[in-house]
PyMOL CGO cylinders between C-alpha atoms (Angstrom):
from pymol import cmd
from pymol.cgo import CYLINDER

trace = [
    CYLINDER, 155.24, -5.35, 133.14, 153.22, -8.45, 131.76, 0.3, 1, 1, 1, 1, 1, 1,
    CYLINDER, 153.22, -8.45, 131.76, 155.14, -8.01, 128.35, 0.3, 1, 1, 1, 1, 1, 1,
    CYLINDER, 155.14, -8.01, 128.35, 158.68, -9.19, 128.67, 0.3, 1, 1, 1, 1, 1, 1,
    CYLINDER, 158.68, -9.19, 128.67, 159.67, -6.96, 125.55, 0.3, 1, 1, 1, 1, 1, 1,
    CYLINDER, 159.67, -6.96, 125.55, 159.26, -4.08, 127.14, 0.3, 1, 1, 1, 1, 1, 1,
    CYLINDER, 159.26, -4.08, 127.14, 162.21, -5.05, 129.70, 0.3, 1, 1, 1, 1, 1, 1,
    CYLINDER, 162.21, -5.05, 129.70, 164.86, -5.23, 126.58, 0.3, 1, 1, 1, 1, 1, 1,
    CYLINDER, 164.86, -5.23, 126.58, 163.01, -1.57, 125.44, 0.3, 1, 1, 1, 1, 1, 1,
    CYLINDER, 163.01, -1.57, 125.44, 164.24, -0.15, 128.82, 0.3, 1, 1, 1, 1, 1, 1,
    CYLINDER, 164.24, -0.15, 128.82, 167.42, -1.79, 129.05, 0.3, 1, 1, 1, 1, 1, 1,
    CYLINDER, 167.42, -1.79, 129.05, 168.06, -0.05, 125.12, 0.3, 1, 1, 1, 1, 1, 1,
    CYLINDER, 168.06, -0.05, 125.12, 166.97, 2.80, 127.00, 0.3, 1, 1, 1, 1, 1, 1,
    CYLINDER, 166.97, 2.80, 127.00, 168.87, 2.71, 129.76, 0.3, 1, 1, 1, 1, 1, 1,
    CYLINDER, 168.87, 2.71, 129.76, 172.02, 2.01, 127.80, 0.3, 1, 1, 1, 1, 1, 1,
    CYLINDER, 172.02, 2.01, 127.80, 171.66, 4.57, 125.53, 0.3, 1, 1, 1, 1, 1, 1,
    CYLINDER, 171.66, 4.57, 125.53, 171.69, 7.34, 128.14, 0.3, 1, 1, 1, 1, 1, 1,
    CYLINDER, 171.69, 7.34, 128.14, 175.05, 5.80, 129.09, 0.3, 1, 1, 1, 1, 1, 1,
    CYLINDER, 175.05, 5.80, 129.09, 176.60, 6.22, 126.19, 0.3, 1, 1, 1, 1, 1, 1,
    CYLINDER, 176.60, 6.22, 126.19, 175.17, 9.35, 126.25, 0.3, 1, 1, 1, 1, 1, 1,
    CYLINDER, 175.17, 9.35, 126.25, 172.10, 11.35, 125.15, 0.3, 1, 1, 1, 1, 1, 1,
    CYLINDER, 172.10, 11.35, 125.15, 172.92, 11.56, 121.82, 0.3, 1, 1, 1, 1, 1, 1,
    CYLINDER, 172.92, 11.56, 121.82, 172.51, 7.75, 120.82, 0.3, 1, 1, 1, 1, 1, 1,
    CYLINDER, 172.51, 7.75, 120.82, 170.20, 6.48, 118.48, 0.3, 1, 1, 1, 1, 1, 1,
    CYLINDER, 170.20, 6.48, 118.48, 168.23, 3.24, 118.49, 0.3, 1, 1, 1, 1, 1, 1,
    CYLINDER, 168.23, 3.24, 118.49, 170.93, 0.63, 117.04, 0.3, 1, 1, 1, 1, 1, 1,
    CYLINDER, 170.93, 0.63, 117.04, 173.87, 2.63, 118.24, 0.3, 1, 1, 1, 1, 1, 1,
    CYLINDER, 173.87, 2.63, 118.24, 176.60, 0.67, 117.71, 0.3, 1, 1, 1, 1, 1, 1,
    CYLINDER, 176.60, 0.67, 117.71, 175.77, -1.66, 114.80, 0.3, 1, 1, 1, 1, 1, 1,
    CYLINDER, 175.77, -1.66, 114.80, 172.63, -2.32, 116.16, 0.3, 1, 1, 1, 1, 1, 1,
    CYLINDER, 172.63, -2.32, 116.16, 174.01, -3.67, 119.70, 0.3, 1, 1, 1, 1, 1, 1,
    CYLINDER, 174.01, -3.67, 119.70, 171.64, -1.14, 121.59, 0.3, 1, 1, 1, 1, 1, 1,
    CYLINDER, 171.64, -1.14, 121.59, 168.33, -2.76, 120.16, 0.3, 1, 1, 1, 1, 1, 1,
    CYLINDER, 168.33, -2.76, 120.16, 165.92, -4.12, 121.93, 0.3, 1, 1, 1, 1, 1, 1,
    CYLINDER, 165.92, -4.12, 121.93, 165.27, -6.96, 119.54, 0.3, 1, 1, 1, 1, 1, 1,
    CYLINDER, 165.27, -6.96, 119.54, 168.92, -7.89, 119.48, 0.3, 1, 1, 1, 1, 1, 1,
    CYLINDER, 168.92, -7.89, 119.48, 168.73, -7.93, 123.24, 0.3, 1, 1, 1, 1, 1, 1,
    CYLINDER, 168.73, -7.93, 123.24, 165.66, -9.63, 123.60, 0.3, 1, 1, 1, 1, 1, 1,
    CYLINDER, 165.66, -9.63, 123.60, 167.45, -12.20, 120.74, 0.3, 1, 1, 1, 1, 1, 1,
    CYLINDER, 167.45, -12.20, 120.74, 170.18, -13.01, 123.15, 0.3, 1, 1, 1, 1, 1, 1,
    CYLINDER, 170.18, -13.01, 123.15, 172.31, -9.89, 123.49, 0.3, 1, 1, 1, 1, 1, 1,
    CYLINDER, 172.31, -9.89, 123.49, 171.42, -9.05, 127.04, 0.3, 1, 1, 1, 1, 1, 1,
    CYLINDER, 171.42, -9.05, 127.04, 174.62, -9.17, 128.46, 0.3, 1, 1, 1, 1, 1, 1,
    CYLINDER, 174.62, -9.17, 128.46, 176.24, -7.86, 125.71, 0.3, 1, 1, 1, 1, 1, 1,
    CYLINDER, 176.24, -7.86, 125.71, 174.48, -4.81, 125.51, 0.3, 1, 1, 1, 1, 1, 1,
    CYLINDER, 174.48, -4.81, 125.51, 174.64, -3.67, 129.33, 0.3, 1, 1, 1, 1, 1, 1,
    CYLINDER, 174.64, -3.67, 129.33, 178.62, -4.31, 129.45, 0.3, 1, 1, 1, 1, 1, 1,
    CYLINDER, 178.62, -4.31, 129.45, 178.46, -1.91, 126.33, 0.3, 1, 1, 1, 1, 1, 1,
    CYLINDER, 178.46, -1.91, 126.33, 176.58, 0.59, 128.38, 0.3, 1, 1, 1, 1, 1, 1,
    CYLINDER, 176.58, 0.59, 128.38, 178.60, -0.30, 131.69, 0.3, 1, 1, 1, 1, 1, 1,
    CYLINDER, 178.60, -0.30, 131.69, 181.72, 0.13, 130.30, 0.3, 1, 1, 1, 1, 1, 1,
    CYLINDER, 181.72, 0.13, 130.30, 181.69, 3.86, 130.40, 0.3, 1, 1, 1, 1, 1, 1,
    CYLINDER, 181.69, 3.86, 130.40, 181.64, 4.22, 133.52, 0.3, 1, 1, 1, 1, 1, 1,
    CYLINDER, 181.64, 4.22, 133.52, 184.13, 0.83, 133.96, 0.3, 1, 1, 1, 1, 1, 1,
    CYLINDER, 184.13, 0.83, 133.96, 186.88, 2.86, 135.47, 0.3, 1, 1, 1, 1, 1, 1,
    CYLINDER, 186.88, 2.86, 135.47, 185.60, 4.12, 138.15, 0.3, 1, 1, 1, 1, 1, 1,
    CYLINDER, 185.60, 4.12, 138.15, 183.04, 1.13, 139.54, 0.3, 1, 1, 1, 1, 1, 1,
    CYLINDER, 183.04, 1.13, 139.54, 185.24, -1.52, 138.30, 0.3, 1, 1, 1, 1, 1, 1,
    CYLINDER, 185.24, -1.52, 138.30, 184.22, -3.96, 141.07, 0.3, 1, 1, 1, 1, 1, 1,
    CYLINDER, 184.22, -3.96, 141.07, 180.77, -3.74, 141.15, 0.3, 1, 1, 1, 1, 1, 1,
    CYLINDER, 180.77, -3.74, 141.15, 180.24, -3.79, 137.47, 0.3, 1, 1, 1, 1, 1, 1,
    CYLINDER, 180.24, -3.79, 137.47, 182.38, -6.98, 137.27, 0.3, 1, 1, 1, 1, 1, 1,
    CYLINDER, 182.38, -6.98, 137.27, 181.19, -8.51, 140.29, 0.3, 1, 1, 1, 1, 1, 1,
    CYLINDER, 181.19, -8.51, 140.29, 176.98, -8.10, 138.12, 0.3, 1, 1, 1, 1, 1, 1,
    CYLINDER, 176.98, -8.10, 138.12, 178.37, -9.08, 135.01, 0.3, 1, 1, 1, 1, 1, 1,
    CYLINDER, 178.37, -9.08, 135.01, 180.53, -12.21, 136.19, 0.3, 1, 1, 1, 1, 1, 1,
    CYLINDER, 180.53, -12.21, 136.19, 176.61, -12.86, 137.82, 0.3, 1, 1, 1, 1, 1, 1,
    CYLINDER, 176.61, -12.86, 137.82, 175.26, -12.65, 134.66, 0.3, 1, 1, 1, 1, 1, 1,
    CYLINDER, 175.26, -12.65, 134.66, 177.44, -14.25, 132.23, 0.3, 1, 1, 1, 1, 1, 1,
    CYLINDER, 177.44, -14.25, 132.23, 175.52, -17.53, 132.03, 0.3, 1, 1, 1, 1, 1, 1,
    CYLINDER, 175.52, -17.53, 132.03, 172.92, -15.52, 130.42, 0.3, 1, 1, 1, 1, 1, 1,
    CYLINDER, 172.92, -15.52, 130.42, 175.01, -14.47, 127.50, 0.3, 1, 1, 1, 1, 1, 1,
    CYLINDER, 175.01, -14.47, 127.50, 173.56, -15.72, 124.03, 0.3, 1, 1, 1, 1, 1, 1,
    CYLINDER, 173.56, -15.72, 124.03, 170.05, -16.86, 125.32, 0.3, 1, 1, 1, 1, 1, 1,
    CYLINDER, 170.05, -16.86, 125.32, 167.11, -14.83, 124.73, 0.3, 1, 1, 1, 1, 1, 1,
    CYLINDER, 167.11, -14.83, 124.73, 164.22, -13.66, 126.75, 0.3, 1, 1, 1, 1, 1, 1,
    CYLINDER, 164.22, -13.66, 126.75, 162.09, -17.08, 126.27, 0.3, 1, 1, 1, 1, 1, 1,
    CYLINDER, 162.09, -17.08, 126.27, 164.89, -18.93, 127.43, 0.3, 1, 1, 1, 1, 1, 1,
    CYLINDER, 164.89, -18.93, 127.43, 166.26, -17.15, 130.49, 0.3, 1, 1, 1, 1, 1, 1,
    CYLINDER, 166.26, -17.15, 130.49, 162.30, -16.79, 131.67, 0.3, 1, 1, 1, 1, 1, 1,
    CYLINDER, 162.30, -16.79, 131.67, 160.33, -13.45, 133.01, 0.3, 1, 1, 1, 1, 1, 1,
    CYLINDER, 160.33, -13.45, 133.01, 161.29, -14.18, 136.53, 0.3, 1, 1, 1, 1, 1, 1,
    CYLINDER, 161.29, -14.18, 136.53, 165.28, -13.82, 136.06, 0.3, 1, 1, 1, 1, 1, 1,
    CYLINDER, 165.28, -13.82, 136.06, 164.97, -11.13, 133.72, 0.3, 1, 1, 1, 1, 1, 1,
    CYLINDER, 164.97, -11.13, 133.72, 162.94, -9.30, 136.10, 0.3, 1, 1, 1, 1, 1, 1,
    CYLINDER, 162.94, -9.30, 136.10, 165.53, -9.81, 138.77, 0.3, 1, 1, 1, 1, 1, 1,
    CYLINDER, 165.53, -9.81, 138.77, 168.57, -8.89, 136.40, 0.3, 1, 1, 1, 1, 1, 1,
    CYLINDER, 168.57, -8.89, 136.40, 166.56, -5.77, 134.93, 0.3, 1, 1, 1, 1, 1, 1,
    CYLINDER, 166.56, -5.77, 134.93, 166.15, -4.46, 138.43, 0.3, 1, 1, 1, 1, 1, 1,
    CYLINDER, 166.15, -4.46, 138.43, 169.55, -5.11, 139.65, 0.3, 1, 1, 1, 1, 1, 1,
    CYLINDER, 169.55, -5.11, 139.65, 170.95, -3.58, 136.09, 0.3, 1, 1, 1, 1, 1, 1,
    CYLINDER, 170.95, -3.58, 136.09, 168.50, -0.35, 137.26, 0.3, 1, 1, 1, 1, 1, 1,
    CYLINDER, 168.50, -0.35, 137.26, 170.29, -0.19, 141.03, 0.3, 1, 1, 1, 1, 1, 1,
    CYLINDER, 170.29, -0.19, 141.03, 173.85, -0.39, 139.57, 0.3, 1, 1, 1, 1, 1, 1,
    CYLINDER, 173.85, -0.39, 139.57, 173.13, 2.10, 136.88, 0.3, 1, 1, 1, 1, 1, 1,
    CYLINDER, 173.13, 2.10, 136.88, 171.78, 4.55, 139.89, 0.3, 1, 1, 1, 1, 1, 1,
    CYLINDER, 171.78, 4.55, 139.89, 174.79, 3.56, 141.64, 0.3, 1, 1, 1, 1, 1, 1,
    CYLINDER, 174.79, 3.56, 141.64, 177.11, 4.50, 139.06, 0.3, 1, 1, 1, 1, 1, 1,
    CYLINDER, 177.11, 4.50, 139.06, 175.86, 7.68, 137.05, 0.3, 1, 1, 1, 1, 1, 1,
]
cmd.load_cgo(trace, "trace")
C-alpha cells in the first residue's frame, strides 16, 4: 500500500463490520470515516469498533490501545507510514483474535 489513505479506508472498514454489517460510512457522527481518521481520529475510531467486543477481550484490547494512545489526535502525516503500517497490522491480528 504506497497510499497511506487507503490504511484509514480499511480501518473504516474494518470498524464498521464491528459494529456490525449494517453501518454506513460516518456511522456514528462521522467517527467511522476515513478522513476523520486519517485527520487524527485513529485511535478513536478503533476503541469505537473495539469496544463491542470489550467484554470479553478486555485485556488485550486495553493492553493495544494503552500502546497506542500517544497516537491519539495526530494524523497520518504526523505519526508516519511506517507506524501506521505496524498499528494497522496489529489492529488486523486483534480484530481476528477477537471476532
Amino acid at each position: 500500500m504506497s497510499n497511506i489513505h487507503q490504511f484509514a479506508i480499511y480501518i473504516e472498514h474494518t470498524v464498521r463490520q464491528l459494529l456490525g454489517g449494517n453501518s454506513q460510512r460516518y456511522a456514528l457522527g462521522g467517527l467511522v470515516d476515513a478522513d476523520f481518521i486519517e485527520a487524527g481520529g485513529m485511535v478513536t475510531t478503533m476503541a469505537i469498533g473495539l469496544s463491542t467486543r470489550y467484554w470479553h477481550n478486555k485485556e488485550i484490547i486495553d493492553r493495544f490501545l494503552e500502546s497506542i494512545i500517544e497516537l491519539n489526535g495526530k494524523g497520518f502525516e504526523e505519526i508516519g507510514v511506517e507506524r501506521i503500517k505496524q498499528v494497522y497490522n496489529e489492529f488486523q491480528q486483534l480484530v481476528d483474535v477477537v471476532m
